[in-house]
C-alpha positions in Angstrom: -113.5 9.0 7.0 -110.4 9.1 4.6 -107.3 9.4 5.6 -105.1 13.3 5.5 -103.4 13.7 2.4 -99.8 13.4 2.6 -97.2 16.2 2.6 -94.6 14.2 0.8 -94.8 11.9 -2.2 -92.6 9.0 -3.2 -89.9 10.6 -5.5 -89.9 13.8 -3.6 -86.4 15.2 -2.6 -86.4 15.9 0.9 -84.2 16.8 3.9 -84.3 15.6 7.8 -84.9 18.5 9.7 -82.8 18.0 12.8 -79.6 16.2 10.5 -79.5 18.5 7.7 -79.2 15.1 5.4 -80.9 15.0 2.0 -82.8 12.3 0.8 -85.7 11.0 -2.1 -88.7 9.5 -0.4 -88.5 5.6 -1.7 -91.4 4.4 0.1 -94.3 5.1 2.2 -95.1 2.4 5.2 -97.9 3.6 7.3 -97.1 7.1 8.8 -93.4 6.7 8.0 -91.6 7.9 4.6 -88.7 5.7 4.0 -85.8 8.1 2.8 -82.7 6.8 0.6 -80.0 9.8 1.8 -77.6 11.2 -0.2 -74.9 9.7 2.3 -75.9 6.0 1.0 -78.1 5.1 3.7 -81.9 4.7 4.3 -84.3 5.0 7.4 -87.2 5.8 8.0 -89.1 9.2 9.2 -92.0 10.7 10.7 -94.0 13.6 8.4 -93.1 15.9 11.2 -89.1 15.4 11.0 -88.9 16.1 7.2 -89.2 19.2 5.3 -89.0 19.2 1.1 -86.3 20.6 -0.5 -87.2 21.1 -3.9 
């Protein structure tokens, strides 16, 4: 069987749920979306703890 399509794409401008920080999606490593934040940083997040912004 294939795998679920995604909800998020890299390029798509997101924002952690539970920190209110937006981010793009730079990367995608298994089920985790790797987010460069508009604060300068990056890490990493599950599906769940993201939502998209625009």
């Amino acid at each position: 069987m294939g795998r679920p399509a995604r909800k998020f794409r890299m390029g798509d401008h997101v924002r952690v749920r539970y920190r209110g920080q937006e981010g793009t999606v730079i990367d995608i490593n298994g089920d985790l979306y790797m987010v460069s934040l508009s604060s300068g940083g990056i890490d990493s997040y599950s599906e769940s703890q993201l939502e998209i912004v625009w």
